[in-house]
Each structure stands twice: as C-alpha cells, then as structure tokens.
N, CA, C and O atoms as a Tripos MOL2 file, in Angstrom:
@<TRIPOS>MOLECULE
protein
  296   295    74     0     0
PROTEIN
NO_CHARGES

@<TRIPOS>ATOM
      1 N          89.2410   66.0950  100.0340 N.3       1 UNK1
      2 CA         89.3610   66.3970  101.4460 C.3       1 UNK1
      3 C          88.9700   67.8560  101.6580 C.2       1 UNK1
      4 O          89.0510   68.6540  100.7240 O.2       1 UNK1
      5 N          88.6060   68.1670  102.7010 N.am      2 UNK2
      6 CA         87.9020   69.5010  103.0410 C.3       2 UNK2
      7 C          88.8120   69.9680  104.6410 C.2       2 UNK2
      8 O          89.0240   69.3780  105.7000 O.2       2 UNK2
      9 N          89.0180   70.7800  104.3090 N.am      3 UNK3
     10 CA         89.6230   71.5580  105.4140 C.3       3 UNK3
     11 C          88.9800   71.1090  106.8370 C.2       3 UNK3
     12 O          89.7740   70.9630  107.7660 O.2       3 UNK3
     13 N          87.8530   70.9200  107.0310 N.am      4 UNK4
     14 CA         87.0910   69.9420  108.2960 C.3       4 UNK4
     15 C          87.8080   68.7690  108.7450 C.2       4 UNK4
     16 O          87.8780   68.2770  109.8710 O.2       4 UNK4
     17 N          88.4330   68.3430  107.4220 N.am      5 UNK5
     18 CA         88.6430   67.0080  107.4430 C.3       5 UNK5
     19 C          90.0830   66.4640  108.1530 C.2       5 UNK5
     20 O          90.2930   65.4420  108.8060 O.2       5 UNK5
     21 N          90.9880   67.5690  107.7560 N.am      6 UNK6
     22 CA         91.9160   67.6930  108.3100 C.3       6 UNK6
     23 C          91.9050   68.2220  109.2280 C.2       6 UNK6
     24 O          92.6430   67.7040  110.0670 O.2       6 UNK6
     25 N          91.3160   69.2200  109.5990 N.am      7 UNK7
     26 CA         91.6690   69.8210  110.8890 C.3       7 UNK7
     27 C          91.3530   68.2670  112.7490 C.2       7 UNK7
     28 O          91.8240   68.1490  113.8800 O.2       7 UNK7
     29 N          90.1100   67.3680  111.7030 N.am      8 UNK8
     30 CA         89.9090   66.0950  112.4640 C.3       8 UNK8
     31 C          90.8290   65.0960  112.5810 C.2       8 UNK8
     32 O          90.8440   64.1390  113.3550 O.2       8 UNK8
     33 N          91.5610   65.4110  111.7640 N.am      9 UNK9
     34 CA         92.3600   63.7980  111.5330 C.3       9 UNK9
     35 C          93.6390   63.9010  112.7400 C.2       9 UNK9
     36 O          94.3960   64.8170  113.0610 O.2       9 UNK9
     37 N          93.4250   62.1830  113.3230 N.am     10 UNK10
     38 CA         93.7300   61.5470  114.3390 C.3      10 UNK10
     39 C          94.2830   60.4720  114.2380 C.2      10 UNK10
     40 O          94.0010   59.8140  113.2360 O.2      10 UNK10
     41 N          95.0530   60.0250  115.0130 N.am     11 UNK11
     42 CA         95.6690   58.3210  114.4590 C.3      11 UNK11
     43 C          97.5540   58.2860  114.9900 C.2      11 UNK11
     44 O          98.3410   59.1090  115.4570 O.2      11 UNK11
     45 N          97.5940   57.2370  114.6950 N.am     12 UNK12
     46 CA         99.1660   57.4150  114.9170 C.3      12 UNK12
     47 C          99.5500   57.9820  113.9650 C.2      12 UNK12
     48 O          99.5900   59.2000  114.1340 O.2      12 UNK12
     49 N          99.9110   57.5870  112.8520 N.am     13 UNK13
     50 CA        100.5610   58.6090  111.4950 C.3      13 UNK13
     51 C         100.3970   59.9660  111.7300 C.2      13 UNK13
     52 O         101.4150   60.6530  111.6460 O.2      13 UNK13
     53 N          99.4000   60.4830  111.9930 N.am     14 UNK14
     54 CA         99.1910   62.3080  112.0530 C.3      14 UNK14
     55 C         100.1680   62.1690  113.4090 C.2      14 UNK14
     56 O         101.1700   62.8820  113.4750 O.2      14 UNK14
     57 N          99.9100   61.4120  114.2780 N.am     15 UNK15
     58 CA        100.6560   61.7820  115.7400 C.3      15 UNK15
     59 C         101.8640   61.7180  115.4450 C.2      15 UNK15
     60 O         102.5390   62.6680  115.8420 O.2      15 UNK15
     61 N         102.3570   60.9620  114.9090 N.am     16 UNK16
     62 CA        103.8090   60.6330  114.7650 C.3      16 UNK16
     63 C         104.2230   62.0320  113.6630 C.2      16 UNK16
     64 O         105.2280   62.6950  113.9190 O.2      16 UNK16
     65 N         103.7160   62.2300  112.9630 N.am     17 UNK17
     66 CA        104.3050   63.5370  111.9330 C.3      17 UNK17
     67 C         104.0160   64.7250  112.9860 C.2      17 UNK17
     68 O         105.0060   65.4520  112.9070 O.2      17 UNK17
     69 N         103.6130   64.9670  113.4140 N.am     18 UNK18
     70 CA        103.3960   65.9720  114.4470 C.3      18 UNK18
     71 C         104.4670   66.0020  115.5230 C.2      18 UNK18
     72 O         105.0260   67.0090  115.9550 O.2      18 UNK18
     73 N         104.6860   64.6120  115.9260 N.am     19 UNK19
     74 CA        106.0830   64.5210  116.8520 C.3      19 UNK19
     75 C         107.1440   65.0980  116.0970 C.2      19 UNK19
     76 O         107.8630   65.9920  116.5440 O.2      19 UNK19
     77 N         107.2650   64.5530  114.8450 N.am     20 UNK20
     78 CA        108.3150   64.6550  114.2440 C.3      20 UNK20
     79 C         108.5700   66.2170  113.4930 C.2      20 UNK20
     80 O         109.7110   66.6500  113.3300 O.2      20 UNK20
     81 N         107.6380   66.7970  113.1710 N.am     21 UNK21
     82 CA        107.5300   68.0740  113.0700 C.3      21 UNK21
     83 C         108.2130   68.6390  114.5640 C.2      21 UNK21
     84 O         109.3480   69.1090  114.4820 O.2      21 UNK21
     85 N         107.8090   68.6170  115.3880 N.am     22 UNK22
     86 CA        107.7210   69.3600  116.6510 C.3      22 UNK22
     87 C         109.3720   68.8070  117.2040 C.2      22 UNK22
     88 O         110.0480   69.5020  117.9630 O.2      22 UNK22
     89 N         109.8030   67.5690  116.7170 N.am     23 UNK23
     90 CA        111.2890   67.6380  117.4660 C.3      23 UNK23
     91 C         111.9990   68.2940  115.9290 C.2      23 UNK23
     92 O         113.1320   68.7060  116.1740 O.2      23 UNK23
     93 N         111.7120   68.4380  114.8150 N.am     24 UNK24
     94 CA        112.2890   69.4260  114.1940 C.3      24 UNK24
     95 C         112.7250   70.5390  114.1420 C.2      24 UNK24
     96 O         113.7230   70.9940  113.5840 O.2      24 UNK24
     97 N         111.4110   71.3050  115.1660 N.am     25 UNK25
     98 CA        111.4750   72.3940  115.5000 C.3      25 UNK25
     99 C         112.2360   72.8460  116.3560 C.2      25 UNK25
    100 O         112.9410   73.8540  116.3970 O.2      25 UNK25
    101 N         112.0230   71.9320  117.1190 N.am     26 UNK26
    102 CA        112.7850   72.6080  118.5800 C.3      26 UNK26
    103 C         114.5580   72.2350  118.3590 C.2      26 UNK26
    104 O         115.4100   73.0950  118.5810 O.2      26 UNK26
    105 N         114.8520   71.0510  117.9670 N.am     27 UNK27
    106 CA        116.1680   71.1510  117.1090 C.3      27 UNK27
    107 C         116.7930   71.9800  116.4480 C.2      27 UNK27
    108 O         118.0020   72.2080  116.4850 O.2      27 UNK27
    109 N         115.6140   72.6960  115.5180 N.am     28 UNK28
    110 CA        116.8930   73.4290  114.6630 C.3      28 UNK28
    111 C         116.8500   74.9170  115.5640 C.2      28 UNK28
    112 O         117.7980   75.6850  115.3980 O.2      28 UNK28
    113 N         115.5460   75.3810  116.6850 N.am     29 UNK29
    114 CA        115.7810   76.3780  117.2730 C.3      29 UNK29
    115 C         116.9050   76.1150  118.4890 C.2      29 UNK29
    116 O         117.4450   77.1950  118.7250 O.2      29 UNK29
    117 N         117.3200   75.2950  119.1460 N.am     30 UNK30
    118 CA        118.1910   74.4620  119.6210 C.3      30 UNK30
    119 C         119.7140   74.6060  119.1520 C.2      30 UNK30
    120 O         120.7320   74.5340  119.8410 O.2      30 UNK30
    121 N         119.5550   74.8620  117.6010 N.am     31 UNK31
    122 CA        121.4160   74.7940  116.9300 C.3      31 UNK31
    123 C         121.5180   76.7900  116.6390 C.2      31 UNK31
    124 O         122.4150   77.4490  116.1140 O.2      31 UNK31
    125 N         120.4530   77.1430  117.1250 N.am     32 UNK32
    126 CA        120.4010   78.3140  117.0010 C.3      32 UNK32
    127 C         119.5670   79.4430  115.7680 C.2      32 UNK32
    128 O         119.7990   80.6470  115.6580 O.2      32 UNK32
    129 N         118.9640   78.9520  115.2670 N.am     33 UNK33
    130 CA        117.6670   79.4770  114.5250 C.3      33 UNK33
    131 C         116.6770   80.1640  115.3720 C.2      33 UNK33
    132 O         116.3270   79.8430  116.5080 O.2      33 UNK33
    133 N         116.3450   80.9860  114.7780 N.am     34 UNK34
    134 CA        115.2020   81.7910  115.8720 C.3      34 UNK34
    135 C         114.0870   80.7140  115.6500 C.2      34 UNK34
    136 O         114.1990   79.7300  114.9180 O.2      34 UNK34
    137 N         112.9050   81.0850  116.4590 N.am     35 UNK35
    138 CA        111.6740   80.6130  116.0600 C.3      35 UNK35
    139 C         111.1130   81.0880  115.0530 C.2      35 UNK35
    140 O         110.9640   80.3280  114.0970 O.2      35 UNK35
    141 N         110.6920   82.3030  114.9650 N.am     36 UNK36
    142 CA        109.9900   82.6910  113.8610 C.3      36 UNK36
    143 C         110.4300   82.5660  112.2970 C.2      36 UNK36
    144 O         109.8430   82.8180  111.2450 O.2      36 UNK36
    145 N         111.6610   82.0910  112.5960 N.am     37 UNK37
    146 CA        112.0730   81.4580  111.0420 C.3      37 UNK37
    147 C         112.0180   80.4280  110.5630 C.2      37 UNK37
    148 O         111.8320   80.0700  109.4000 O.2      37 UNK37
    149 N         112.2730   79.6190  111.9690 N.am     38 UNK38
    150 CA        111.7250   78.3090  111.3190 C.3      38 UNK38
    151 C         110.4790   78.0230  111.5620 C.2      38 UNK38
    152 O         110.2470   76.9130  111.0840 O.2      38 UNK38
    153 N         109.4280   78.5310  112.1390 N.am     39 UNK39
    154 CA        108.3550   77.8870  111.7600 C.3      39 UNK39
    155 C         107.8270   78.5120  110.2330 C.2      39 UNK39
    156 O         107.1330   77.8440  109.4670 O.2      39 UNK39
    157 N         108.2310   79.7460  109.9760 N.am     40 UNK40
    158 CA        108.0110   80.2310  108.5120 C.3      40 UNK40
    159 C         108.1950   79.2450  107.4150 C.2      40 UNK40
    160 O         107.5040   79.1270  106.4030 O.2      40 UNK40
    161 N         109.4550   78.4100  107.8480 N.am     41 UNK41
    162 CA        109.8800   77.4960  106.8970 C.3      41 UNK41
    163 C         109.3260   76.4550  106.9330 C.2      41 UNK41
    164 O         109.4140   75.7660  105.9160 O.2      41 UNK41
    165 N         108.8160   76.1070  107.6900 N.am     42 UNK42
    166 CA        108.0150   75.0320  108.2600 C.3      42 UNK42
    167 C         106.8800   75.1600  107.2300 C.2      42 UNK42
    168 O         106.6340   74.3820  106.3090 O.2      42 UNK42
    169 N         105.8740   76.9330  107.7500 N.am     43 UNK43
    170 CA        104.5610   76.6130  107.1320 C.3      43 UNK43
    171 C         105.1940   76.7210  105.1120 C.2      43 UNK43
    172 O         104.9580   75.8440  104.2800 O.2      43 UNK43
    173 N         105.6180   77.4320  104.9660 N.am     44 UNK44
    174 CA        106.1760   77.4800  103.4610 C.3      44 UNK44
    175 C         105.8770   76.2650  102.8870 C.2      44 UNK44
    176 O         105.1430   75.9840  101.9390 O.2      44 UNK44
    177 N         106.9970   75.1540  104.0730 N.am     45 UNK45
    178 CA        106.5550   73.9240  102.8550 C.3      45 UNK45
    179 C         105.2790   73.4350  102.9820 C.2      45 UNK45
    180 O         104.5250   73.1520  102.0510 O.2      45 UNK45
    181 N         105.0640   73.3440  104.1090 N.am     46 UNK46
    182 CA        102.9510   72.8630  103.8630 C.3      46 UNK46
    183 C         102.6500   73.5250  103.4980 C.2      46 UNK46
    184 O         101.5640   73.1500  103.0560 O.2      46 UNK46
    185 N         102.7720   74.4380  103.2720 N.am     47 UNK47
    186 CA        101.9410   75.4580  101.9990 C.3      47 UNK47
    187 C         102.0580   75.1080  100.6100 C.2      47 UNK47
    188 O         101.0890   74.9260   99.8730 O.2      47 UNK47
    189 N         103.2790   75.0150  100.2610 N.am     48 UNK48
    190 CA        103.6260   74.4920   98.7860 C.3      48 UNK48
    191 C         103.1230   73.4320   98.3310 C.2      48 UNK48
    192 O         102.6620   73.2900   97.1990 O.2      48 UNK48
    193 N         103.2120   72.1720   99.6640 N.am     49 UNK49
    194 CA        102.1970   70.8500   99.3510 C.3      49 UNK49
    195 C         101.1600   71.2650   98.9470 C.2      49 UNK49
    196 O         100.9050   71.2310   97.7430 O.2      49 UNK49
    197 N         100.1260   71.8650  100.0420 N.am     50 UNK50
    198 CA         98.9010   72.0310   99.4700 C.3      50 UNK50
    199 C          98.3810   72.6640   98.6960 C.2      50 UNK50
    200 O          97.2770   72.4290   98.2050 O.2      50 UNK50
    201 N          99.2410   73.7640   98.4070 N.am     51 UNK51
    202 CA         98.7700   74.6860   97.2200 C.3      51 UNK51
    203 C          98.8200   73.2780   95.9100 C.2      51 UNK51
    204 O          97.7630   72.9730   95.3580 O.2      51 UNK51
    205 N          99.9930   72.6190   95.5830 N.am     52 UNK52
    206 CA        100.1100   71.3160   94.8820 C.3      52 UNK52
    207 C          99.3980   70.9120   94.6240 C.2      52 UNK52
    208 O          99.1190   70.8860   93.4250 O.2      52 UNK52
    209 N          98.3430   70.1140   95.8740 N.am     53 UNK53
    210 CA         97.4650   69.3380   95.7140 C.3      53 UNK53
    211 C          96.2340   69.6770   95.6470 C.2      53 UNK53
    212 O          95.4570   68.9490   95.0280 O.2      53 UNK53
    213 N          95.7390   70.9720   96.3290 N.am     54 UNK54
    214 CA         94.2620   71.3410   96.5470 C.3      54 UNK54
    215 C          94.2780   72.5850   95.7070 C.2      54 UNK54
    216 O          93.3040   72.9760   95.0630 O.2      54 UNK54
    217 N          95.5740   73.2470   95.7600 N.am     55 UNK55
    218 CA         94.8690   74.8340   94.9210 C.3      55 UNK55
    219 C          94.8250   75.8390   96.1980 C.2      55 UNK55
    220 O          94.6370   75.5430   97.3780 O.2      55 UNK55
    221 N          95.0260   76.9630   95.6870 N.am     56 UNK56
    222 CA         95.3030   78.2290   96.0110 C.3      56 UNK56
    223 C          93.8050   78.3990   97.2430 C.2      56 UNK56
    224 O          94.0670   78.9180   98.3280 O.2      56 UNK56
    225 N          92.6130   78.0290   97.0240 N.am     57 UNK57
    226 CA         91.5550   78.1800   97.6150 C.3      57 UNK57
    227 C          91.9110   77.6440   99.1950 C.2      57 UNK57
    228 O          91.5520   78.1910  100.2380 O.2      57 UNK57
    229 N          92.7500   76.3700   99.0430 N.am     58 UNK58
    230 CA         93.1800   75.7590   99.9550 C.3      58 UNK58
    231 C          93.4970   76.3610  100.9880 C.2      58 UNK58
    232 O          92.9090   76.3720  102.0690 O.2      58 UNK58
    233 N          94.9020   77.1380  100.5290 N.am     59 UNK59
    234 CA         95.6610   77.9010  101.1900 C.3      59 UNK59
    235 C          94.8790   79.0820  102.1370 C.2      59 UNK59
    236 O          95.1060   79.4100  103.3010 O.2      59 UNK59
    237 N          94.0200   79.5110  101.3170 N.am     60 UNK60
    238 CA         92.8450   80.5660  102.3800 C.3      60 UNK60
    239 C          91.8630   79.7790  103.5440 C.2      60 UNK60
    240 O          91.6590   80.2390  104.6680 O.2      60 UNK60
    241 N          91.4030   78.7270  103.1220 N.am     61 UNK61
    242 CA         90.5540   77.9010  104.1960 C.3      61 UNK61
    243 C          91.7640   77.4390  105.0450 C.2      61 UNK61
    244 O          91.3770   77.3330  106.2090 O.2      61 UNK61
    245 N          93.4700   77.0270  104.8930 N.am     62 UNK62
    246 CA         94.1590   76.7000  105.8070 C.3      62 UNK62
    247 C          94.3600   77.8470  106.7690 C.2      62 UNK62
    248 O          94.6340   77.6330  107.9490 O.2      62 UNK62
    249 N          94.2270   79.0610  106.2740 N.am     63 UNK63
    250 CA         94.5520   80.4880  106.9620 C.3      63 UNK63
    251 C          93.5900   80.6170  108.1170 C.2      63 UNK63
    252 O          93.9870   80.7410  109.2750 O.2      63 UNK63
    253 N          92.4190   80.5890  107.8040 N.am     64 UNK64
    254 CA         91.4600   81.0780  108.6550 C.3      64 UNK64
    255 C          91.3600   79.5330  109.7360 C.2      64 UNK64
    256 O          90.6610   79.3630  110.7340 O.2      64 UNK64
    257 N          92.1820   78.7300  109.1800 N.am     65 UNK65
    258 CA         91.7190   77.5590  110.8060 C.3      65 UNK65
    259 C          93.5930   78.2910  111.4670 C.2      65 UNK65
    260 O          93.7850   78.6860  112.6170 O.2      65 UNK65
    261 N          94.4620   78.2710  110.5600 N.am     66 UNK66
    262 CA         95.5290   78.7380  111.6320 C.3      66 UNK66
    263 C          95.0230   79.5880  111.9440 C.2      66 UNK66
    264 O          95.6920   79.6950  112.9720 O.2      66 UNK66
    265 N          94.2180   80.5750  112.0140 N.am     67 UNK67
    266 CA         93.6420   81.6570  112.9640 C.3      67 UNK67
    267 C          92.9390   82.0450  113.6660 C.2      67 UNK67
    268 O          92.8590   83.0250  114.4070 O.2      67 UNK67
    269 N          92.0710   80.7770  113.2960 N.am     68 UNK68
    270 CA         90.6990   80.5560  114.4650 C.3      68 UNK68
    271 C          91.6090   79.7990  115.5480 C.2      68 UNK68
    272 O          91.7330   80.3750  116.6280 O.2      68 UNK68
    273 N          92.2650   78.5600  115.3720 N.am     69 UNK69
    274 CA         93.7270   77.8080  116.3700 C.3      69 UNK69
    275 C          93.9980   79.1240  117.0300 C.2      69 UNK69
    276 O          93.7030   79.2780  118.2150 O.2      69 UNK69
    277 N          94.5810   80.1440  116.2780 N.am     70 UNK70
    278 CA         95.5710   81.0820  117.4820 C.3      70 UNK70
    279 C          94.7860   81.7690  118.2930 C.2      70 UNK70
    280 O          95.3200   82.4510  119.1670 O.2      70 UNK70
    281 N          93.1870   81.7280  118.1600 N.am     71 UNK71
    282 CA         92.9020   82.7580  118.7510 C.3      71 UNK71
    283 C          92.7670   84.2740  117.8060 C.2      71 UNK71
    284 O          91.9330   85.1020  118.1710 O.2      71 UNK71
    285 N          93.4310   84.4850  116.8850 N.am     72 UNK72
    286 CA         93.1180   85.8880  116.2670 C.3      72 UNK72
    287 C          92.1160   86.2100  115.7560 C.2      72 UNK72
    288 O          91.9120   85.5470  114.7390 O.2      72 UNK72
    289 N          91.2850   87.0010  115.9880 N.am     73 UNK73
    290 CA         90.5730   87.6940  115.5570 C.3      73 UNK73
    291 C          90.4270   88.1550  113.9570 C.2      73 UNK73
    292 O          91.0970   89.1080  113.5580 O.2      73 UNK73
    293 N          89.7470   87.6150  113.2760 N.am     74 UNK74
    294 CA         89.2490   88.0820  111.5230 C.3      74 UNK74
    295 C          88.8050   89.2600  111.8960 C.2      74 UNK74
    296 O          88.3310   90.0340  111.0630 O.2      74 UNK74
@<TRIPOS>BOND
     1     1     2 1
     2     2     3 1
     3     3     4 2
     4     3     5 am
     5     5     6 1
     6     6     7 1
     7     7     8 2
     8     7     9 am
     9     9    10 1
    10    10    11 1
    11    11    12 2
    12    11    13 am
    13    13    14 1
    14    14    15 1
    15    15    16 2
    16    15    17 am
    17    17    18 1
    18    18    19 1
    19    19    20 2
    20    19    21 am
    21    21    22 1
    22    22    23 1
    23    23    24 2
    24    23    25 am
    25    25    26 1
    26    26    27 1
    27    27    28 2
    28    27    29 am
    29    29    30 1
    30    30    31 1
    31    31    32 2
    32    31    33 am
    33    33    34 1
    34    34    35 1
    35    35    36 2
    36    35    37 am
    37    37    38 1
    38    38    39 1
    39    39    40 2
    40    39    41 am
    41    41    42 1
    42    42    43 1
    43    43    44 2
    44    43    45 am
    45    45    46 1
    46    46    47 1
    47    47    48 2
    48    47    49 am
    49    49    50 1
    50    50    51 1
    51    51    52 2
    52    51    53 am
    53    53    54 1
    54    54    55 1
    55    55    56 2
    56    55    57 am
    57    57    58 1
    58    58    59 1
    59    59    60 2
    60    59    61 am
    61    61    62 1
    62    62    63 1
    63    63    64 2
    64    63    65 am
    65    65    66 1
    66    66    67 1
    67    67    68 2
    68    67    69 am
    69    69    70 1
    70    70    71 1
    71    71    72 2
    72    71    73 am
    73    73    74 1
    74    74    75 1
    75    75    76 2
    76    75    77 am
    77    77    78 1
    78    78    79 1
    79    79    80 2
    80    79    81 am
    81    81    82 1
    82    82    83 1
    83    83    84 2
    84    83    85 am
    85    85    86 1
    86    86    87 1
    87    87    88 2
    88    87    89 am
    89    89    90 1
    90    90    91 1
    91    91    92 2
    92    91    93 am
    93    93    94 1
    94    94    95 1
    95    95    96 2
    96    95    97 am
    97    97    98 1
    98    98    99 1
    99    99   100 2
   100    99   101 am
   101   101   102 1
   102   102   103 1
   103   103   104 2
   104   103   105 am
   105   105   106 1
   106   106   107 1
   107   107   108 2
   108   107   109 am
   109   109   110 1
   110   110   111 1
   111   111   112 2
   112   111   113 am
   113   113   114 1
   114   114   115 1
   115   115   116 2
   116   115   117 am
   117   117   118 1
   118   118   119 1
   119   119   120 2
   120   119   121 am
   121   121   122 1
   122   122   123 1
   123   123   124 2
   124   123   125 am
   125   125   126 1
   126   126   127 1
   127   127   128 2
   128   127   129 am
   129   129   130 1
   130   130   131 1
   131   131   132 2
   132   131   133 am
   133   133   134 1
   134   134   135 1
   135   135   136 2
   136   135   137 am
   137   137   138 1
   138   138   139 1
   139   139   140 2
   140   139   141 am
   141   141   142 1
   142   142   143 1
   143   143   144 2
   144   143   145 am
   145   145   146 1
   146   146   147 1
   147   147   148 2
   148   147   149 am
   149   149   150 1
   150   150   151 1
   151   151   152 2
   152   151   153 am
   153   153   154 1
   154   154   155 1
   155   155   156 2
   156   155   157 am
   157   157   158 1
   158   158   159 1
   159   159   160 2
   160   159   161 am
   161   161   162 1
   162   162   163 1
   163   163   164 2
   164   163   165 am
   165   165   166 1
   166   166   167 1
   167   167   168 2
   168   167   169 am
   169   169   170 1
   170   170   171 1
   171   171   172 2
   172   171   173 am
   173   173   174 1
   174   174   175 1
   175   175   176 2
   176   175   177 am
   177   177   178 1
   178   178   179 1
   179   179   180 2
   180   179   181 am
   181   181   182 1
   182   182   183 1
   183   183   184 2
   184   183   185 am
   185   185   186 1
   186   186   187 1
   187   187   188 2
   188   187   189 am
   189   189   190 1
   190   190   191 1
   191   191   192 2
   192   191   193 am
   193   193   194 1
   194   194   195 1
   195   195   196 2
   196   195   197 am
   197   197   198 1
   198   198   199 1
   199   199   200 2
   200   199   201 am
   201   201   202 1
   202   202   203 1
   203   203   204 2
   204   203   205 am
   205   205   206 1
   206   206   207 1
   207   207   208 2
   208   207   209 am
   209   209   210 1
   210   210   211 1
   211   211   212 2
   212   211   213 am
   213   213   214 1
   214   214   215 1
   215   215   216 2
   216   215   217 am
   217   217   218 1
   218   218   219 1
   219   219   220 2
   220   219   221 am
   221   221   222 1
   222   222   223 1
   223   223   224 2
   224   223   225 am
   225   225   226 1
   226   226   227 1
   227   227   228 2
   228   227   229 am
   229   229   230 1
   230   230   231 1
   231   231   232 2
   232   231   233 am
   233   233   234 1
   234   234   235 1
   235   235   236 2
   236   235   237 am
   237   237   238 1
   238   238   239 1
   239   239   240 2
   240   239   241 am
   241   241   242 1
   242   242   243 1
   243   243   244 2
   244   243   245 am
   245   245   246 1
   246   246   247 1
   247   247   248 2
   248   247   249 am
   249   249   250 1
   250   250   251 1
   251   251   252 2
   252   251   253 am
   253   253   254 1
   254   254   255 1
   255   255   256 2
   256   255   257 am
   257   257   258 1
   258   258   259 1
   259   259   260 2
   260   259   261 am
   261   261   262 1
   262   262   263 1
   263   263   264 2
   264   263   265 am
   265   265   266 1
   266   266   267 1
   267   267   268 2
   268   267   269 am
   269   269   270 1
   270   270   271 1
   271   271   272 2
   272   271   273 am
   273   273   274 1
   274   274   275 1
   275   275   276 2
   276   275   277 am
   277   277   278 1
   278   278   279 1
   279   279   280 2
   280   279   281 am
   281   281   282 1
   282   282   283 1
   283   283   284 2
   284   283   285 am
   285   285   286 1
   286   286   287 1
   287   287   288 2
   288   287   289 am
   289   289   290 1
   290   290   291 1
   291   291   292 2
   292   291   293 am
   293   293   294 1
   294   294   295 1
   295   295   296 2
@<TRIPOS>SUBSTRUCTURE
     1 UNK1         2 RESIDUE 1 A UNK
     2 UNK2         6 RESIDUE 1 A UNK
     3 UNK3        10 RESIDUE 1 A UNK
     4 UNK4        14 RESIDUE 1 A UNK
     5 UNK5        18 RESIDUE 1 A UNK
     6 UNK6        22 RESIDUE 1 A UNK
     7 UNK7        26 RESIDUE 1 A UNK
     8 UNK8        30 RESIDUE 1 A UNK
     9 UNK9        34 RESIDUE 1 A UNK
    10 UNK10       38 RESIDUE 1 A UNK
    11 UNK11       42 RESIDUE 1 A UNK
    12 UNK12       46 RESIDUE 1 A UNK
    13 UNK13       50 RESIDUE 1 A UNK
    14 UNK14       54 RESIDUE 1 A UNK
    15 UNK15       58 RESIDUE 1 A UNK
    16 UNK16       62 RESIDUE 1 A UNK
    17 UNK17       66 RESIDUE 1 A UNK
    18 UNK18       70 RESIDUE 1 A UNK
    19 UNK19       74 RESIDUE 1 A UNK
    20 UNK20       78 RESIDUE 1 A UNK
    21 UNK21       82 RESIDUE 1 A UNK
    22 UNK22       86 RESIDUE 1 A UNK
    23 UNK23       90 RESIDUE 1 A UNK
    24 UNK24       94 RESIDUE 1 A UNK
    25 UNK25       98 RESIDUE 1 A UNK
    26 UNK26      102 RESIDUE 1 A UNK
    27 UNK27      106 RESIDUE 1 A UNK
    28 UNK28      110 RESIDUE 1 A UNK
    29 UNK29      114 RESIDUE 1 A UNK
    30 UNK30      118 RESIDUE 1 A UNK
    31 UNK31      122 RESIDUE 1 A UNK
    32 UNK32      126 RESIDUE 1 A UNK
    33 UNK33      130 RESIDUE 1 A UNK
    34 UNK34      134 RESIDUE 1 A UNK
    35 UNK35      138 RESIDUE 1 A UNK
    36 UNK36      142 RESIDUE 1 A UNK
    37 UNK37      146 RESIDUE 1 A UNK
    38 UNK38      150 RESIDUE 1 A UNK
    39 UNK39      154 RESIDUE 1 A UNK
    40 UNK40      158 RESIDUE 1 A UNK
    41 UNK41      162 RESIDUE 1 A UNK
    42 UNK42      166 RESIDUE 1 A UNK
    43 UNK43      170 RESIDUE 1 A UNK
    44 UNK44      174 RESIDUE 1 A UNK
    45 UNK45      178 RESIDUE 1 A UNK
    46 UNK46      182 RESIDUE 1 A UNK
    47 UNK47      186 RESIDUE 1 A UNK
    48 UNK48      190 RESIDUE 1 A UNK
    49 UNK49      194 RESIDUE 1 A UNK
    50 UNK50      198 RESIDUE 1 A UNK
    51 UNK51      202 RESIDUE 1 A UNK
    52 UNK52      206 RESIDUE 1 A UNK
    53 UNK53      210 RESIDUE 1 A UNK
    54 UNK54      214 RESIDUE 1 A UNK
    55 UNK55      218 RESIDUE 1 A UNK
    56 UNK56      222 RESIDUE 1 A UNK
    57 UNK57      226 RESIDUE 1 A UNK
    58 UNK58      230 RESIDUE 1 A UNK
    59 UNK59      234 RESIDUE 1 A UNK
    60 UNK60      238 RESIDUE 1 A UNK
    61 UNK61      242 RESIDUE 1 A UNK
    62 UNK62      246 RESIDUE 1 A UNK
    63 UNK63      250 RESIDUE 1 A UNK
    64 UNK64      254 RESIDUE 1 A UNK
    65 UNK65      258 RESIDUE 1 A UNK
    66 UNK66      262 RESIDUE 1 A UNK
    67 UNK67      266 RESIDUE 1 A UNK
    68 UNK68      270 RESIDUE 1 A UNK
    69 UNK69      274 RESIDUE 1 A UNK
    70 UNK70      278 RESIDUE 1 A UNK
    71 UNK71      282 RESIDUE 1 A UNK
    72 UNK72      286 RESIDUE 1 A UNK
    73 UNK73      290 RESIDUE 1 A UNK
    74 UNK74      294 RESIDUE 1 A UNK
C-alpha cells in the first residue's frame, strides 16, 4: 500500500472507523481530557501500527499528508 492509497480509501469500514475514532474523541474530551492529548494519543497509536507494518519511511510520507490535510506549510 502506498500512502496514495490510503489517503483514497472509502467504503463503509473506513467510514465506520472514522465514526468511531471521532466519537472516541469527543468522549474522552467530554470526561475531561484536553484535546491536544488525546488526539496525541490517538496519532501515537496509528503511528505504532504503521511504523509495524510499513516501516519508519511510512511514518514520514504519513507526516507530510497530515500536513498537506492541515494546510501547513513545508
């Protein structure tokens, strides 16, 4: 899989983990967690997956699409 590949992927399964991510979030900021901690914790563990599965290279091609997504500037 190539970082393209994911950034495409569509379907119920991605939708539904995405829901389910996203009422995670707002839950545990909800019981009183800031945001910026839990989404840290959030990316940590997709990070750990993919470092797992794809390798460290991974982790840099995931960087630059979370940053092309936010808008920031390389």
């Amino acid at each position: 899989m190539v970082m393209s590949d994911t950034y495409l992927v569509s379907g119920k399964l991605p939708t539904d983990l995405a829901n389910s991510v996203s009422d995670l979030i707002h839950s545990s900021i909800s019981k009183g967690m800031e945001p910026d901690s839990v989404v840290c914790i959030v990316a940590t563990v997709a990070a750990d997956y993919a470092r797992q599965y794809y390798g460290p290279k991974y982790l840099e091609a995931l960087a630059r699409l979370v940053l092309m997504n936010g808008g920031a500037k390389q």
